[in-house]
C-alpha positions in Angstrom: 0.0 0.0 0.0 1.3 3.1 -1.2 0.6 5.2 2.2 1.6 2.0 4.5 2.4 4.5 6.8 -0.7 6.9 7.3 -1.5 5.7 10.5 1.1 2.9 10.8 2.1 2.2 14.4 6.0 1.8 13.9 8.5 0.2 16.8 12.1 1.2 17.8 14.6 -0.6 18.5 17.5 0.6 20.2 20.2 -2.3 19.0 22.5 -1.9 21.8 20.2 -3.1 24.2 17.5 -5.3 22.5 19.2 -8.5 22.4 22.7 -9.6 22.6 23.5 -13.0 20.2 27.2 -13.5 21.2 27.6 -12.4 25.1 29.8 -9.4 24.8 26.9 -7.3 26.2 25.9 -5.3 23.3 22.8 -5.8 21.6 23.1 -6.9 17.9 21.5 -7.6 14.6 21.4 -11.2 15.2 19.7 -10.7 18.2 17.2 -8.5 17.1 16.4 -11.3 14.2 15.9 -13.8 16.8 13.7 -11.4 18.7 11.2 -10.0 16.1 8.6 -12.6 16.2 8.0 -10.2 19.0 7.2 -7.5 17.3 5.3 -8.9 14.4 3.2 -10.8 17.8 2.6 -7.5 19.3 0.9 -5.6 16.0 3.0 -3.4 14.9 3.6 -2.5 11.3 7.3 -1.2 11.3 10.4 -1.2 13.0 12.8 1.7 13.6 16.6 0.9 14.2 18.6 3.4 16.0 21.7 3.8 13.9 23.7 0.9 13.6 27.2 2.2 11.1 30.7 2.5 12.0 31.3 4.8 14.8 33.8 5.2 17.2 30.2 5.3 19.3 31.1 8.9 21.6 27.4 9.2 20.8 26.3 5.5 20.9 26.0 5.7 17.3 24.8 9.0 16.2 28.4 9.8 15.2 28.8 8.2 12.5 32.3 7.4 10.6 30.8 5.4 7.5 27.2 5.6 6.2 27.1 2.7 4.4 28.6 -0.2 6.2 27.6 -1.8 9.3 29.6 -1.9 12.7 31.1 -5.3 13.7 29.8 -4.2 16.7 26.3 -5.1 15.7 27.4 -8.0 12.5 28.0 -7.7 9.1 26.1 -6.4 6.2 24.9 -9.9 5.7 22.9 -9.9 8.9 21.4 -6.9 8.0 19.9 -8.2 4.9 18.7 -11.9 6.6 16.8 -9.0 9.1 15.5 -7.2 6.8 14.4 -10.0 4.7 12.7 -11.7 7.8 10.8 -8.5 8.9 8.9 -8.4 6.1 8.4 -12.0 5.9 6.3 -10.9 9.3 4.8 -8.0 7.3 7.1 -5.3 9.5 8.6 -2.4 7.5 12.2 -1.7 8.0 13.2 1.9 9.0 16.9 2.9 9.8 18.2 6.2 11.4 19.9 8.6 9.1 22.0 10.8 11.0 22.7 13.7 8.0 23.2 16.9 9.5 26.8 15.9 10.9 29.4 13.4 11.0 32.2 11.7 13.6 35.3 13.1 13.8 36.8 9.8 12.1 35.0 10.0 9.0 37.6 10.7 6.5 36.0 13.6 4.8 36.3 15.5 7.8 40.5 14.3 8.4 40.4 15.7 5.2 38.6 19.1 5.5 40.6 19.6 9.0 43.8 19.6 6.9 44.0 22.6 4.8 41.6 25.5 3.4 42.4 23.9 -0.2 41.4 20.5 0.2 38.3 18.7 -1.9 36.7 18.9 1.1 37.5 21.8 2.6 34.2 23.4 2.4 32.0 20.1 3.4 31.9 21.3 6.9 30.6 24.5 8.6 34.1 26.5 9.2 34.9 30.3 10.1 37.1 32.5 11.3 37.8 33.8 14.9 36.9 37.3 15.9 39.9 39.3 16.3 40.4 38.8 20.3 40.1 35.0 19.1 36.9 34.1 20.3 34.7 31.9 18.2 32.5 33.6 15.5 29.5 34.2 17.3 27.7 32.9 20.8 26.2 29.4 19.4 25.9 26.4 21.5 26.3 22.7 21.8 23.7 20.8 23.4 26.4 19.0 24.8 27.6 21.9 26.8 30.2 24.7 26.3 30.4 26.7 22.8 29.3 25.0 19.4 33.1 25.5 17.7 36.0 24.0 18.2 39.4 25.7 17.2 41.5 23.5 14.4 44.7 25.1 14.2 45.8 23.6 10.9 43.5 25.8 9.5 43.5 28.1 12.2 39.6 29.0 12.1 36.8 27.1 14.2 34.5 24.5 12.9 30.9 24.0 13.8 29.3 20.9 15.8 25.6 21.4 17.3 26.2 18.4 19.8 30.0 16.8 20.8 33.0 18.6 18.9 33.6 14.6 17.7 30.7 15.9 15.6 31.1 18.2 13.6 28.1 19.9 10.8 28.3 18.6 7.4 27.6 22.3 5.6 24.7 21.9 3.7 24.9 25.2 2.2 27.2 23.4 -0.2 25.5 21.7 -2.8 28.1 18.3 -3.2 27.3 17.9 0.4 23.8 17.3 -0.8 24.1 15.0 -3.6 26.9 13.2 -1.4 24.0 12.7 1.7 21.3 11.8 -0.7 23.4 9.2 -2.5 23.7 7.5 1.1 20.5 7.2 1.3 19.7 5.8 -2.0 22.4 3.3 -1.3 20.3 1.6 1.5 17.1 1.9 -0.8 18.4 -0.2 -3.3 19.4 -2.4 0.1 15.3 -2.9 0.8 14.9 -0.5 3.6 11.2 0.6 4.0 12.3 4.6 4.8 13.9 6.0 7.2 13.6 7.8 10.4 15.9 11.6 10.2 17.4 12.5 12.9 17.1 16.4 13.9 16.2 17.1 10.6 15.6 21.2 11.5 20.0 20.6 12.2 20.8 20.4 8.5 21.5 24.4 7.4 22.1 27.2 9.5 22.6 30.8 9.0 24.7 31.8 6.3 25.8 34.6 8.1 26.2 33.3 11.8 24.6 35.9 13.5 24.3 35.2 17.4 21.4 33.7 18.7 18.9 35.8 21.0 18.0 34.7 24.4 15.0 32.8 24.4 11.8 34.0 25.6 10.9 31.6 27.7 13.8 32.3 30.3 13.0 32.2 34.1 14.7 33.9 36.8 17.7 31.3 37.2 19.5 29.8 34.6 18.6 26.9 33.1 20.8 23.6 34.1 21.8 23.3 30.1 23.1 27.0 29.0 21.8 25.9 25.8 18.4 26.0 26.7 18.9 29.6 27.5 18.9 30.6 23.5 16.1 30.9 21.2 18.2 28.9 18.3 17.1 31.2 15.5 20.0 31.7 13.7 22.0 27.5 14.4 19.4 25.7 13.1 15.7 25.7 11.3 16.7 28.0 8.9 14.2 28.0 5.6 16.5 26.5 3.3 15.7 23.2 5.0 12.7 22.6 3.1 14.9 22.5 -0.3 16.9 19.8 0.7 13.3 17.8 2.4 12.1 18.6 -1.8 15.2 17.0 -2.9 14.8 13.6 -0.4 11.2 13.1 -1.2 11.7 13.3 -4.7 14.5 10.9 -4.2 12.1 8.7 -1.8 9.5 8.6 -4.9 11.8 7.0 -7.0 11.1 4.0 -4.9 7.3 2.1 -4.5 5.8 2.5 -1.0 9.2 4.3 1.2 8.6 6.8 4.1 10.7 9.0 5.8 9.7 10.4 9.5 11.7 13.3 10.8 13.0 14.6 14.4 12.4 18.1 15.0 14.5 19.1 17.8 12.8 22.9 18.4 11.6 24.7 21.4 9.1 27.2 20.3 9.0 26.4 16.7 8.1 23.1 17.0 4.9 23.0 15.7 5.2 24.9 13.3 8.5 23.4 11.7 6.5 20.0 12.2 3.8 21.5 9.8 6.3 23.1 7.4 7.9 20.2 7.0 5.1 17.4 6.1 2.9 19.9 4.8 1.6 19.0 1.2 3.1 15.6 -0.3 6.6 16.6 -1.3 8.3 16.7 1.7 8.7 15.0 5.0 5.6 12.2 5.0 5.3 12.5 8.9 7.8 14.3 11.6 7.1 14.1 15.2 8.8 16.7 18.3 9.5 16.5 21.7 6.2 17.9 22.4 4.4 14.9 24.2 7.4 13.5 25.3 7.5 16.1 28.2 6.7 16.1 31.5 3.2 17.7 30.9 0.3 15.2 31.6 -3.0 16.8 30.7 -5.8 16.3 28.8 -5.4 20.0 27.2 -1.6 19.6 26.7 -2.9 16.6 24.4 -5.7 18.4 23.2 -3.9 21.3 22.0 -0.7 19.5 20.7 -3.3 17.7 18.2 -5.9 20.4 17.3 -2.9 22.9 16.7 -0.8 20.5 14.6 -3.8 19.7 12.1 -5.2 23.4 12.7 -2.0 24.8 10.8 -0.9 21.8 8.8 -4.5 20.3 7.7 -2.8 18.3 4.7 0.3 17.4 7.1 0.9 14.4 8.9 2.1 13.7 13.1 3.7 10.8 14.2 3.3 10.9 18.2 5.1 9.3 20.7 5.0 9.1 24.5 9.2 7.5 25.2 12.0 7.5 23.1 15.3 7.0 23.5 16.1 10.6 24.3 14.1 10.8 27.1 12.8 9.5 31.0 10.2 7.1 30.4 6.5 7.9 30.4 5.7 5.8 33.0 8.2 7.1 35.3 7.8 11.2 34.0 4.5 10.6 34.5 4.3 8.9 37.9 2.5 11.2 39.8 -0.5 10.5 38.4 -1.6 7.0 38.9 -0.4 3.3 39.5 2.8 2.0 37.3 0.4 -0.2 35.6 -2.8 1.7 35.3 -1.0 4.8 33.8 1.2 2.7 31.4 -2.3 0.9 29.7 -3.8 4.5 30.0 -1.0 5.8 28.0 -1.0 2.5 25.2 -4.7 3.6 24.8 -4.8 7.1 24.5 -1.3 7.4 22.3 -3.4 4.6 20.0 -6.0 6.6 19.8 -4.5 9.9 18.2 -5.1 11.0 14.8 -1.4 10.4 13.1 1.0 7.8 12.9 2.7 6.8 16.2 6.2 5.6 17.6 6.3 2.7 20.9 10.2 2.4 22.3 11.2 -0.7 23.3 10.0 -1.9 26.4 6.9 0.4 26.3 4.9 -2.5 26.1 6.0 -3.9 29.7 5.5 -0.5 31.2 9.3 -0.3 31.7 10.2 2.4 34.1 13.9 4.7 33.8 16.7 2.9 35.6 18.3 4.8 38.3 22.0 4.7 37.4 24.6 5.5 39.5 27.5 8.4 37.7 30.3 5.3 37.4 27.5 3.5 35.4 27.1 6.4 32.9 28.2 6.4 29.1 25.9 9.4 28.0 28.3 12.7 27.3 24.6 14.4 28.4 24.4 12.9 31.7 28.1 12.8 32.3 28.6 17.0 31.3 25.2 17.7 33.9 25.6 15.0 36.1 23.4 15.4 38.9 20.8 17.8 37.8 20.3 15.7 34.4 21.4 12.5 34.6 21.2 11.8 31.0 19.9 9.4 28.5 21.6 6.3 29.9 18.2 5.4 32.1 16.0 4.7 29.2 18.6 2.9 27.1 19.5 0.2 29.3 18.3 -3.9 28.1 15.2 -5.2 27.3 13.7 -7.1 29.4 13.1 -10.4 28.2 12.5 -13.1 31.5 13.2 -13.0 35.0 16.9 -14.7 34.7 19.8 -13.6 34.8 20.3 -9.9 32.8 16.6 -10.4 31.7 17.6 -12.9 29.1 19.4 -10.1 27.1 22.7 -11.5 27.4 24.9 -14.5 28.7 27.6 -11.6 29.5 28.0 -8.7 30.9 25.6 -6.0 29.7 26.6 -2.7 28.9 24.4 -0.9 31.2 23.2 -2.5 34.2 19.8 -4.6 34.3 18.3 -3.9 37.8 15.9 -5.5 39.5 13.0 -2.9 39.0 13.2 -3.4 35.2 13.9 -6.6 35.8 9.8 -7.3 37.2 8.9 -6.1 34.0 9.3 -8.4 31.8 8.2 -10.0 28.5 7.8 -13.9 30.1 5.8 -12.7 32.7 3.5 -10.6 31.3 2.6 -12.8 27.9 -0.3 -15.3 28.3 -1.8 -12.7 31.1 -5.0 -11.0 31.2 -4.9 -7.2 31.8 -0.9 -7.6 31.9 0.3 -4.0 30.6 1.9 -5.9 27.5 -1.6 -8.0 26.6 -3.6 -4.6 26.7 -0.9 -3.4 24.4 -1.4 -6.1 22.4 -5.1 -5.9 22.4 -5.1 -1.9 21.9 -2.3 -2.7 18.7 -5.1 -5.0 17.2 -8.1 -2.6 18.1 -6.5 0.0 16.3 -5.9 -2.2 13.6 -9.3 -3.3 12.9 -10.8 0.2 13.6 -10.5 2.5 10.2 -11.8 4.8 12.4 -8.2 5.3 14.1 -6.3 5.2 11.3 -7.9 6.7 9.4 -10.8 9.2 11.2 -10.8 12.8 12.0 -10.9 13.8 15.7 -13.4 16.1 17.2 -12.4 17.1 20.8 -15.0 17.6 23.3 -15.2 20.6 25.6 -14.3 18.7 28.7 -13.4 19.8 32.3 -9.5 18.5 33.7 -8.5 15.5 34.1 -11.0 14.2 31.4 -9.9 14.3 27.7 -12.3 12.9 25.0 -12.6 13.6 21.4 -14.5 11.5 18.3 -12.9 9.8 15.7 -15.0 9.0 12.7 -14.6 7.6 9.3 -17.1 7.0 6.7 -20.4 5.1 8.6 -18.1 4.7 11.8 -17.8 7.0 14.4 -15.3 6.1 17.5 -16.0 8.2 21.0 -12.3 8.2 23.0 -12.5 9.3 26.7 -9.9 9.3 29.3 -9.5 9.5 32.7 -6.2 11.2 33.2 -6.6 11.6 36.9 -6.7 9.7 40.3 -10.6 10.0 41.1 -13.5 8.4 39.8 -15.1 11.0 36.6 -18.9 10.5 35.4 -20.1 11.7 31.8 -22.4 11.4 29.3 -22.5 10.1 26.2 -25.4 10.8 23.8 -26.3 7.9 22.2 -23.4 5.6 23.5 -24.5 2.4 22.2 -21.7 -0.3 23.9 -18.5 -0.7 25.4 -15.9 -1.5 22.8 -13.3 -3.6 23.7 -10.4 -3.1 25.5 -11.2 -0.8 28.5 -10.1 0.1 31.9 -12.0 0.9 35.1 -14.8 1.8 32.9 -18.7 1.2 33.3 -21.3 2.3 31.2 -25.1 2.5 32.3 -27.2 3.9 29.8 -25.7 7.4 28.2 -23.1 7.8 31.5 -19.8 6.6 31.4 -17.9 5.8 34.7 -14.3 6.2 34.8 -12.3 5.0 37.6 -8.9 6.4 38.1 -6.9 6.5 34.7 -10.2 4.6 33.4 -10.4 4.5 29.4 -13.0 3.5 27.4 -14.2 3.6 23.4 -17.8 3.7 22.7 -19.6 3.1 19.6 -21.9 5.9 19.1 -23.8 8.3 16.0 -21.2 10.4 13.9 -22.8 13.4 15.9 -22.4 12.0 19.3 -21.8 14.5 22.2 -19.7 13.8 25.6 -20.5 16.0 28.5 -20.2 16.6 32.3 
């Protein structure tokens, strides 16, 4: 189907830590093979691998040193295509990272561009000279902490790199650059990947003329534990010469029968906004998601807004929406405050697969995984390691899947490279398969509930004018019409719903007398009701 992914419910793997295949402690692409029955058993329609190329792994990955090879870390190019080849056997799509607007320090285009101002490739990265006290061209800065150039005194002028300075910007500005990054990803299209997944795609230009940043609006009265969050990034990234280059990779993408592409956008206030711009039409982007529900907000109007202002500006654009990532705590544990473990992970699953757009589950999702708490001596993330103890990094959400109760959870015979601990460890797949109400059967149930309903991949929402904590909306398509109402808080909620004709299965802490619906605390329901159906207090 040629829009496979309107709708499509796609899961990512994070290799390190899915399954390890040879006991070195590092998940790998023979693991993951052995492991995606899973997948295919759970519903989903796609996979997403977390980047998986030659990299000296400062970044765990996301610096990469060859874009078309695969780390003997993870196995050879061979396993890649027996994985590829067995995912769609199950009917998954296969979507790898593409990490374009930068490189690793060891990729020998940059050796090369370090070494002179005359080289072939002495333009291929973002360079510039020092201001004449020797400070660097203007006040940008890495998310990684500390200024966004780095001095190189063979050419005696800075370079740029919007995260570690083992990263440094591919320049986009020049066109080669371009037509180099495209051919990349062409190369693993004729390989019989299904798309990709871009990572900070609003990273790839910035301003020509490296004019400093302002300070961002949103500033309180102390500073902010990451300096960088102190800037309104006007000027180092999102510049609109992006959507060019999205022209150029679509057009590219549409050379090839049934491909997607879903991009990051890393922005603050923008967010939105760039998310629109960017899958607006259909020559660009097909779906990008932000960080926007993967915050600490929990309410029904956070939701409400995120979706009504996304289609409200972008009405021919497309979301994908996700509640974890690898980037971020957990839901289950940012969200803790507001219910049970348990009752707020199969709240989540329902409401997340129950938003118009595509959507994204992490790995582990399904078990209601929580964030390890790792000691500093346990870290590898240069983000928790720089801000260490304030933010402790990404490390928490990235450590094994949790596969049985034995030893390591079943992810390796070794020693793994972050620590399995017991509170991850009672979440895990063995336990929870085969058992009614378990957070990874109602995920399971929900994944095929959405399946069968057009209504959810397919319908329109209308939101209801609802009082805190109660969100609901209408989803409807063709004869069908879907009510969706949630119980985000700890109490008992009543409401009614005109012309409410059954329960439709799956549900939590949910009873339905006549027209009014009772929700116990994170209660859920979806009702079968008349395409002008109305929820009320």
């Amino acid at each position: 189907m040629a829009d496979w992914w309107r709708g499509s419910v796609t899961y990512q793997i994070y290799p390190r830590s899915f399954q390890d295949s040879d006991g070195d402690g590092i998940g790998d692409l023979k693991g993951i093979l052995a492991r995606l029955d899973h997948v295919a058993w759970l519903g989903a329609d796609a996979i997403w691998l977390s980047p998986i190329f030659p990299s000296p792994m400062r970044d765990m990955g996301y610096d990469v040193a060859d874009f078309t090879a695969i780390d003997p870390l993870f196995g050879t190019m061979t396993d890649f295509d027996a994985l590829v080849a067995r995912a769609h056997y199950l009917g998954l799509k296969v979507m790898i990272d593409q990490v374009l607007s930068h490189s690793s320090s060891d990729h020998p285009f940059f050796r090369e561009s370090r070494g002179s101002r005359d080289n072939p490739k002495a333009d291929w990265y973002v360079w510039a000279d020092p201001k004449p006290d020797g400070s660097p061209p203007n006040n940008w800065l890495s998310i990684f902490g500390g200024p966004a150039w780095e001095w190189e005194t063979r050419r005696r002028q800075y370079y740029l790199h919007n995260f570690l300075a083992t990263q440094p910007d591919f320049n986009f500005h020049n066109p080669a650059v371009q037509d180099w990054l495209l051919e990349q990803m062409r190369f693993w299209l004729d390989r019989g990947v299904d798309g990709f997944r871009l990572d900070t795609v609003n990273f790839y230009f910035h301003d020509a003329q490296l004019r400093s940043n302002p300070p961002s609006p949103l500033n309180g009265p102390l500073p902010a534990i990451n300096p960088y969050d102190m800037q309104d990034h006007a000027f180092s990234k999102s510049q609109g010469e992006t959507v060019g280059f999205l022209l150029r990779m679509r057009r590219l993408l549409d050379d090839y029968p049934d491909r997607a592409m879903v991009g990051e956008v890393a922005e603050g206030i923008r967010a939105m906004a760039l998310m629109a711009d960017y899958t607006s039409g259909k020559d660009r982007l097909h779906m990008a998601y932000t960080f926007e529900m993967l915050s600490p907000v929990f309410t029904a109007g956070h939701f409400r807004s995120r979706i009504e202002t996304f289609f409200a500006i972008a009405p021919h654009g497309w979301p994908c929406w996700a509640f974890s990532n690898h980037d971020v705590v957990r839901h289950v544990t940012r969200w803790a405050g507001h219910g049970a473990p348990d009752d707020l992970a199969r709240l989540a699953a329902a409401m997340l697969l129950s938003f118009e757009g595509s959507v994204c589950l992490y790995q582990g999702e399904e078990l209601g995984q929580t964030q390890t708490d790792l000691l500093y001596r346990e870290l590898t993330d240069p983000q928790g390691l720089r801000f260490w103890p304030e933010d402790r990094g990404r490390d928490g959400c990235r450590t094994p899947m949790v596969w049985d109760g034995g030893p390591q959870g079943g992810f390796t015979s070794g020693r793994p490279w972050l620590p399995v601990k017991p509170p991850q460890l009672a979440r895990n797949v063995a336990a929870q398969k085969g058992v009614p109400g378990s957070v990874l059967e109602t995920y399971r149930a929900l994944l095929g509930f959405r399946r069968a309903e057009p209504a959810l991949i397919r319908g329109r929402s209308r939101f209801f004018d609802l009082p805190e904590p109660v969100l609901g909306f209408l989803r409807t398509w063709q004869d069908r019409a879907l009510a969706c109402v949630f119980n985000l808080g700890p109490g008992s909620v009543e409401v009614g719903v005109s012309g409410a004709q059954d329960l439709a299965s799956p549900s939590q802490a949910a009873r339905l007398e006549g027209e009014r619906l009772t929700l116990g605390p994170n209660g859920f329901a979806y009702l079968a009701v008349p395409a002008d159906a109305a929820i009320r207090t």
